[in-house]
N, C-alpha and C positions, 0 to 999 in steps of 0.2 A: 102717535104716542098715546093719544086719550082709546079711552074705552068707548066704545059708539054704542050709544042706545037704539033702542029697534028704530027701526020709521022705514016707511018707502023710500024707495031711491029717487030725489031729487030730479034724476035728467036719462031720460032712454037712452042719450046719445052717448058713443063711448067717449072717451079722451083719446086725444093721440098719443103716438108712442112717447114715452122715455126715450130721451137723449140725453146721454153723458154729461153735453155741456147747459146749463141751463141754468138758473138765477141760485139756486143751492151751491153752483161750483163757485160761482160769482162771488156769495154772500161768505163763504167759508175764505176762498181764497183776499179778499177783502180784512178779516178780522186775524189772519194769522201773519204777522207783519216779523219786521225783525224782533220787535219786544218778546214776542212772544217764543220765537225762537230762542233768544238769549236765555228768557227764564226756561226751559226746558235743559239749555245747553247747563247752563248751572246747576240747577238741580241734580243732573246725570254727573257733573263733575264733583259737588260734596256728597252724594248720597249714592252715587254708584245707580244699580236697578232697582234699590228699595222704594222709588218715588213713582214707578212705571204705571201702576194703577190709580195713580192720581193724572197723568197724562189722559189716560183712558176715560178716567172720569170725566175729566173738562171736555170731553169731545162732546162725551155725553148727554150732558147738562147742554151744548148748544144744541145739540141736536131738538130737546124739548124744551127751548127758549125757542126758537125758529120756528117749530112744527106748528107751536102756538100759535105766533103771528102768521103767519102762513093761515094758520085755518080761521083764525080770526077776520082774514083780509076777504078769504073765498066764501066765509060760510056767510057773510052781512053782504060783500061789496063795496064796504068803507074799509079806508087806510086808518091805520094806528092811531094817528093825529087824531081822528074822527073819531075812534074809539076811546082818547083818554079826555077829548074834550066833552064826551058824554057823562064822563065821572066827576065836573064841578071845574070852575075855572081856578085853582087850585095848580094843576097840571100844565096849564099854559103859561103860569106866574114862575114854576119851576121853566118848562123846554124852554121859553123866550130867551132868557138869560143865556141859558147852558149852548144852547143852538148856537149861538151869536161870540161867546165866548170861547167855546171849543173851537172853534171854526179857525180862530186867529192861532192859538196855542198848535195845535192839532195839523195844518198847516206849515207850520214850519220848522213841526218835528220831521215830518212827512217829508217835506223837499231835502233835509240835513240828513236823514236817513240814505234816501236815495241817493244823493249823492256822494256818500261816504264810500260805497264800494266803487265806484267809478272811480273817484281820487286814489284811492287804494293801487287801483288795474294801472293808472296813469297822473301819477301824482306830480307832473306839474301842474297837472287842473287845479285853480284853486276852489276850496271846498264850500264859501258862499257862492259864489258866481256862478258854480257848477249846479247848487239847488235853487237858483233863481231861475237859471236853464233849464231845469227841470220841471220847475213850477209851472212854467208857462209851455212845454212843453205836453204836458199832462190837461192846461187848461186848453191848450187847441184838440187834443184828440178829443174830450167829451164833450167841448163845444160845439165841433161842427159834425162828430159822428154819431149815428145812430143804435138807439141801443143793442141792434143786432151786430154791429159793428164790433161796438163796445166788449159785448162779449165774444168774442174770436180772440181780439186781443188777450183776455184774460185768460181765454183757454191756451193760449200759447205758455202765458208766463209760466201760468199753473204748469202746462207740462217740463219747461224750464225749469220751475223749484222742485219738480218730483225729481227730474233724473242728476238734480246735482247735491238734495239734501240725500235721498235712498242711495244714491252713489256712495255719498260721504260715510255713509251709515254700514253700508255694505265693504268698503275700501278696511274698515276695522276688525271685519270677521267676528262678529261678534258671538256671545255664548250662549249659547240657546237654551241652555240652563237656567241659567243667572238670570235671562230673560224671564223666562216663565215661571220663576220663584218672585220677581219684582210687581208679577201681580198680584201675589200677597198682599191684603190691605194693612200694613205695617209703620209707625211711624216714627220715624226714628228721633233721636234728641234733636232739637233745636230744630224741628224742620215745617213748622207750624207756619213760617211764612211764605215759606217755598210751597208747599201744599197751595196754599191760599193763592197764590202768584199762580201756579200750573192751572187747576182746577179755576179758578176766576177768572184767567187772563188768557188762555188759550181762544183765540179766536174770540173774543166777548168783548164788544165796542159797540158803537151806537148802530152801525150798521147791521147788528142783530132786527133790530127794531127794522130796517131798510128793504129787509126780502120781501115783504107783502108789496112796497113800490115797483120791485124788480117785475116781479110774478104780474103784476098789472103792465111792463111797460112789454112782456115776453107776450104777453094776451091769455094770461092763464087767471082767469076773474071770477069763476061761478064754480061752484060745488061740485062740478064734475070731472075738476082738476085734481079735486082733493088725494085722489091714490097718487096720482102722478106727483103731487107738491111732496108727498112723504117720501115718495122712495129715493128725486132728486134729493132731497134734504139728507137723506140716512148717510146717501152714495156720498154726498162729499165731507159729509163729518166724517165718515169714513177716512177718506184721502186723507181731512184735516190728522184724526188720529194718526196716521202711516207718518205724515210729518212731524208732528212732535214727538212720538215715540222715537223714530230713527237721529233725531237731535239729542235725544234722551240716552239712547246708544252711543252717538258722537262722543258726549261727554262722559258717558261712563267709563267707555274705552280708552280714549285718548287723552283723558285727565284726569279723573279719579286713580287710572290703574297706576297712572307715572306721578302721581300727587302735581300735579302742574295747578298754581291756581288759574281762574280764572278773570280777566279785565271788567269793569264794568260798563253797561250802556251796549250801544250798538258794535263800539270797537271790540269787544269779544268774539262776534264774527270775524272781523278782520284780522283780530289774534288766530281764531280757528283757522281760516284760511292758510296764514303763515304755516302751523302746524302742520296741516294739511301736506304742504310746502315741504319743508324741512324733510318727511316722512316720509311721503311718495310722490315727490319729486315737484317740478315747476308747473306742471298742467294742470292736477288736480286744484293746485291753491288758488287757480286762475279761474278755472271750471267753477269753483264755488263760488267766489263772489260775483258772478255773471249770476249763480241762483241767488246768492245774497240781494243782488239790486232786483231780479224779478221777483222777489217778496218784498221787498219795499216800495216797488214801481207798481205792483198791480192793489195795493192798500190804499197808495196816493189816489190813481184812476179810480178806485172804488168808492174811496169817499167821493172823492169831488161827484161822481153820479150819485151814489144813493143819498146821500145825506144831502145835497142840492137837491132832489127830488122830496125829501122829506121837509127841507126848508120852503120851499116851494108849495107845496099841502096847508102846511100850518099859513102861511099868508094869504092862501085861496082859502082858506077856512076863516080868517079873522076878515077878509073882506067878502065874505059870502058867498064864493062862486060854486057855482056845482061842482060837484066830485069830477075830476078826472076833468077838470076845464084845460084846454091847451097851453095858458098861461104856468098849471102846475106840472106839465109831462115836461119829459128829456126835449132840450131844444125850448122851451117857452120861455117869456119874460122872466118869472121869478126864478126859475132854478139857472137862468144865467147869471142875476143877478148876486148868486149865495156861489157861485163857482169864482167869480170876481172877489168874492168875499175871502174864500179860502186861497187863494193866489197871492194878492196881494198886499194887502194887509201885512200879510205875514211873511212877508219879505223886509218889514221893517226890521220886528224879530231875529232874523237875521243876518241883521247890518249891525243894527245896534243892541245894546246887553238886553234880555228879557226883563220886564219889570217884572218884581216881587209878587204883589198885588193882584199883577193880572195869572202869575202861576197860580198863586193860594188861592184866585177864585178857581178857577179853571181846576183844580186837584178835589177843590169839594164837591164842586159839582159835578165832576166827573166820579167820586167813589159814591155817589149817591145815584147815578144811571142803572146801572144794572138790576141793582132790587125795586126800583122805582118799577123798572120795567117787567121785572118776576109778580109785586105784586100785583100792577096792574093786569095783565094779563090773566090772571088768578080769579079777581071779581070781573072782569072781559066774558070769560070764559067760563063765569057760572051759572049768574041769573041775571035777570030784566033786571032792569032799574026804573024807577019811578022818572020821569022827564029826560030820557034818554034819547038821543038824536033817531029820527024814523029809521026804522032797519038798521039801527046797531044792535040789535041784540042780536044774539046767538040761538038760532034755531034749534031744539030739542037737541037733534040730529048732530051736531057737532058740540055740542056742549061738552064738557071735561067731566071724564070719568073718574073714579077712584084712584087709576094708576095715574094720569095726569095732574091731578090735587096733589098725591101725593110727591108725584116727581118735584113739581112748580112751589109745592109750599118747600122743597130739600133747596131747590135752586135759591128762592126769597130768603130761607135760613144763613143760608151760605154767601149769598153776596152783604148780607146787612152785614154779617161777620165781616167780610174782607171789605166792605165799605166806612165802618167802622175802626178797622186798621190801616187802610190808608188816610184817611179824614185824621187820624194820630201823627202818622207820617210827615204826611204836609204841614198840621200845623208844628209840630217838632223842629222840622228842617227850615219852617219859612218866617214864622212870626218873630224870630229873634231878627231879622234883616227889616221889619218894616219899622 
């Protein structure tokens, strides 16, 4: 996405080929969970195809939030981590907290997700038991598999949520009109938060920040990856897009056209599915929440890798170890220890009621991620800095061009917006209960 200034080419050698499946399908397929679905499926239900180029857009904006860290990761050799602890200890007074506290919250949305369409398929499961099952289920696969492993797995779900979310999308016949009028950039009343929800939230979790660890655990490390990390990156925003638009269809067809409202949370899927159900018969409702669980199922597996791999960096980083020490890869001490973290912990969570306290932290510091990460990325990707970690800076060569400042300052615009209104949200909904 950046504009490339002249320079020599880096490295004689070429890159090897593109393949389909690679840490871009990982990191996309990771960030588009059921939430994310819901708010598209909404959206398509109050606002019909008028919302369709705000889907588009949220693809978009990951695609130059990733490409970023991506080129950030290849064009130094340092992880993120490395990157924002060269901007003042400031950054690590912020991730410490947020790392730690996400983890629990984040956790045992993840296992209550996933296992909400299984209860669904066969509801005498009961619905903790079934996400505790799950929890730990997810913690043996990235514990003991490797991360070539790891992605197979995620290439399957992925193709699992294509053929049952494009199914669903395609079972509606939709209008190809109506379509291509909804990419009109258009806004209609009252839909300022739904914009914000699509465009913000599609695919955009901490695991954005997560692709430069992927791309190191794949072996893709030096500047000569660089075409190769883009076109991965494009190809699965891509898919990402094909996904939320075709939910965006679900709901325009199937509920805006019949005024049916929509449920809220994740049970909106499972409302969808019924619909599904009722309309074209017992298979399809069934079909769908098997895609329903593999977009909750490969989110769960996706944090617990990246975001263990990231929690893992920041501890090799505050106790000094070299980059890329085995302690911080897939499989080492620390990133087992942050998988442990997000397991179990957070099965308390789902024994017993969530405390207040630990939500309203967990909701601030979560609508402060995204532009945290917009602007950092922005000064990352500009110039040197004065006492900067060796080889964090950003070689001429990859430095962000015109078209990239301007994407990265639309993205930091936009998230402080919708960081800004959910940090309202939260404290709205939570400080009257503490």
């Amino acid at each position: 996405m950046s504009t490339e200034h002249a320079g020599p080419d880096l490295s004689a050698e070429q890159p090897p080929r593109w393949k389909v499946v690679g840490p871009g399908l990982v990191v996309a397929a990771t960030g588009v969970g059921a939430a994310d679905l819901v708010a598209t499926l909404v959206a398509g239900a109050k606002f019909g195809y008028t919302l369709l180029w705000v889907a588009v857009l949220g693809a978009v904006i990951k695609v130059v939030l990733v490409e970023g860290a991506g080129r950030y990761s290849l064009a130094t050799g340092r992880t993120i981590f490395e990157g924002w602890r060269s901007l003042g200890r400031w950054t690590t007074w912020y991730f410490a907290p947020y790392i730690v506290i996400w983890g629990i919250v984040y956790g045992a949305t993840a296992m209550s997700s996933s296992a909400l369409p299984l209860v669904a398929l066969f509801p005498d499961l009961p619905l903790r038991w079934t996400a505790v099952a799950i929890g730990l289920v997810g913690l043996a696969m990235v514990w003991f598999g490797s991360y070539a492993a790891f992605e197979k797995v995620m290439a399957v779900l992925v193709a699992v949520m294509f053929v049952t979310v494009i199914g669903a999308a395609a079972l509606t016949t939709p209008n190809l009109g109506e379509i291509l009028l909804g990419l009109r950039p258009i806004l209609p009343d009252d839909s300022v938060v739904n914009v914000l929800a699509i465009a913000g939230g599609v695919g955009g979790t901490i695991t954005l920040a997560a692709y430069g660890y992927w791309l190191r655990e794949k072996g893709w490390s030096t500047p000569r990856f660089m075409r190769v990390m883009r076109l991965d990156n494009g190809v699965a925003y891509a898919v990402t897009g094909v996904f939320v638009v075709s939910m965006l269809i679900v709901g325009a067809e199937l509920y805006y056209s019949a005024s049916i409202a929509v449920e809220t949370g994740d049970q909106a899927l499972v409302q969808l599915a019924d619909v599904l159900e009722d309309r074209y018969g017992e298979v399809f409702g069934k079909v769908f929440l098997i895609g329903f669980f593999a977009s909750s199922f490969s989110s769960l597996i996706g944090v617990w890798s990246g975001v263990s791999l990231m929690f893992a960096d920041f501890v090799g980083n505050l106790r000094d170890l070299p980059s890329g020490h085995p302690d911080t890869r897939t499989g080492g001490r620390y990133f087992r220890a942050y998988l442990l973290w997000l397991t179990f912990p957070p099965m308390l969570l789902l024994l017993l009621d969530e405390p207040v306290g630990l939500i309203l932290a967990y909701g601030m510091l979560g609508a402060l991620f995204m532009p945290f990460l917009a602007i950092t990325l922005l000064v990352l990707l500009n110039k040197r800095r004065a006492g900067a970690l060796p080889h964090s800076e950003v070689p001429d060569r990859w430095r962000n061009g015109w078209l990239s400042n301007l994407l990265l300052g639309l993205c930091a615009v936009l998230f402080l917006v919708l960081g800004a209104n959910e940090l309202r949200d939260v404290l709205v909904e939570n400080l009257s209960f503490l």
